[in-house]
C-alpha positions as CSV (number, residue, x, y, z in Angstrom):
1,X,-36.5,3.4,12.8
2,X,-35.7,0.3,14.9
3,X,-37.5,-1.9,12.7
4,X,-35.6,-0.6,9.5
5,X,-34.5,-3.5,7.7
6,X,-32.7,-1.9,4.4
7,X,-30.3,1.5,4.3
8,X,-29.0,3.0,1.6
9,X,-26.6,6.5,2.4
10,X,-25.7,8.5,0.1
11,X,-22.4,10.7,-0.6
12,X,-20.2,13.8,1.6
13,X,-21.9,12.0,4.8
14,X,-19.3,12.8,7.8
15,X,-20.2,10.4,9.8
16,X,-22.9,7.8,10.7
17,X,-22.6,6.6,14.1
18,X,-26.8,6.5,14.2
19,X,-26.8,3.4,11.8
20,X,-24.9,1.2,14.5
21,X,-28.0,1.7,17.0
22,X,-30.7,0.1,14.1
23,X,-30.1,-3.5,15.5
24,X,-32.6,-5.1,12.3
25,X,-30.8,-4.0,9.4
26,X,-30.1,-7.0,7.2
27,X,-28.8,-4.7,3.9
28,X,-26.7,-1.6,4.1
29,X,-25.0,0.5,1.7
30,X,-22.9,3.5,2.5
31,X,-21.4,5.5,0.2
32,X,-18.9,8.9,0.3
33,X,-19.0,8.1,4.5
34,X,-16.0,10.1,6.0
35,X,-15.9,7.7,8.8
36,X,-17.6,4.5,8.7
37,X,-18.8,3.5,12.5
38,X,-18.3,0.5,14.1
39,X,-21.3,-2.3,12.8
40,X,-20.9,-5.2,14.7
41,X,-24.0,-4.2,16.8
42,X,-25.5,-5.1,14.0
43,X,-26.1,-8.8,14.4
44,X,-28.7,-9.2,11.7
45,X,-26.8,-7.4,8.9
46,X,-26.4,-9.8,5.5
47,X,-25.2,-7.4,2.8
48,X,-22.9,-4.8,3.2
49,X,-21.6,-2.4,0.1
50,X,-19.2,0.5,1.2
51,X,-18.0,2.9,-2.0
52,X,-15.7,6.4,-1.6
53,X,-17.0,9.1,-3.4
54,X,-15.2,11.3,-5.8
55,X,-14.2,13.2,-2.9
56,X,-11.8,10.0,-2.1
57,X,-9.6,11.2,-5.1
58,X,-8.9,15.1,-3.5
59,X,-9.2,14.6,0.2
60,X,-7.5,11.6,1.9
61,X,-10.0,11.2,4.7
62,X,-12.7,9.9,2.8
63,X,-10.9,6.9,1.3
64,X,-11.0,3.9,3.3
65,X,-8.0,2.4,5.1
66,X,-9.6,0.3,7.8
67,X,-11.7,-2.8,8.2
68,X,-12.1,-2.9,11.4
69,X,-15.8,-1.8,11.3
70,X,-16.9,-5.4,10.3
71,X,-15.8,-6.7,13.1
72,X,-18.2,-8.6,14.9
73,X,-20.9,-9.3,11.8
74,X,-20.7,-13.2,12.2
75,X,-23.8,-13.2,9.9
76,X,-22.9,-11.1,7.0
77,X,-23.2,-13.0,3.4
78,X,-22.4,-10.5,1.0
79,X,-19.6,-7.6,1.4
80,X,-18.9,-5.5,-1.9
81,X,-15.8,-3.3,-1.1
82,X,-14.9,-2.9,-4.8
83,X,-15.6,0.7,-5.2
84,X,-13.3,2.0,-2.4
85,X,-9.2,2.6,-2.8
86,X,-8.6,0.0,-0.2
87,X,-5.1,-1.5,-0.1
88,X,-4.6,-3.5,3.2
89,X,-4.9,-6.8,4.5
90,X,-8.1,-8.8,4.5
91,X,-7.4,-10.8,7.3
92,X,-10.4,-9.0,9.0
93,X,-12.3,-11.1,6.9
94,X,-11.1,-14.1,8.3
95,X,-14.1,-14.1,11.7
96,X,-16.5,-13.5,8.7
97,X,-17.1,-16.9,7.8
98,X,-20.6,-17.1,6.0
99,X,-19.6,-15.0,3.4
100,X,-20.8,-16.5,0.6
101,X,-20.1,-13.6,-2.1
102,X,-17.8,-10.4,-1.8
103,X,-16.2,-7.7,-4.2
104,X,-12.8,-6.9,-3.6
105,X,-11.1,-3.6,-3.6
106,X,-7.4,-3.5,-5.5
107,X,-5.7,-5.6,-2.9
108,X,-2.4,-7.4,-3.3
109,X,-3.1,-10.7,-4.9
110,X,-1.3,-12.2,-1.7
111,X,-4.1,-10.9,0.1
112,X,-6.7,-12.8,-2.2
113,X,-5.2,-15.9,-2.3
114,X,-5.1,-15.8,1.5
115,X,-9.1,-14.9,1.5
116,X,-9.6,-17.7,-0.6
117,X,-7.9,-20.2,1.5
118,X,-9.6,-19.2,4.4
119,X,-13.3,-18.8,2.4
120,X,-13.4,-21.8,0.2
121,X,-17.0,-21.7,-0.3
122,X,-16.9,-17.9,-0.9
123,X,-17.4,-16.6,-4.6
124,X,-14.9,-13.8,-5.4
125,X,-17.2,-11.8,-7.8
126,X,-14.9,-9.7,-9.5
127,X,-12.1,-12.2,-9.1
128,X,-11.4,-12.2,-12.9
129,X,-9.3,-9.3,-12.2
130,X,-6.6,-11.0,-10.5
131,X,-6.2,-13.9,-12.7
């Protein structure tokens, strides 16, 4: 599985701390992860897509309220976090600087016009729903 380039997992997983160790990955989606582990092994990763699961709306521990999971992924291009119930700061985002496209959860437009300053060259795709 070392060589795996694209992952896709799907819902009521309670962890993934196996997906740090595949060092190729270049496109990961994870979706309904309980815990999200830490990715910044993952030097190659370019697209990243995190989503809650329905269980999000019953059970507090699968909704995410931490980015500190991207840390370290200097390479990433492409981040879609609009399908989790995220409400924090983005200034995690901030050592991600070749982002050229992300979806944003529900964030404080404060928070999104800080992004933008920081990630001029970034394209807020669902940005239409702060303006």
């Amino acid at each position: 599985m070392n060589r795996l380039k694209k992952l896709s997992v799907g819902s009521d997983v309670l962890s993934a701390p196996v997906i740090s160790k595949l060092e190729n990955l270049e496109e990961l989606t994870l979706k309904g992860c309980k815990k999200i582990p830490a990715l910044g092994k993952l030097k190659k990763l370019k697209r990243l897509l995190i989503a809650e699961s329905e269980l999000s709306i019953v059970d507090g521990r699968y909704r995410l309220n931490d980015l500190g999971f991207l840390s370290g992924l200097a390479q990433l291009e492409h981040l879609d976090l609009q399908y989790t119930s995220y409400k924090g700061s983005l200034q995690v985002l901030d050592n991600l600087s070749n982002l050229k496209s992300v979806s944003l959860p529900r964030v404080s437009s404060n928070y999104v016009t800080d992004f933008k300053r920081t990630h001029k060259n970034c394209v807020i795709i669902n940005a239409y729903e702060w303006w």
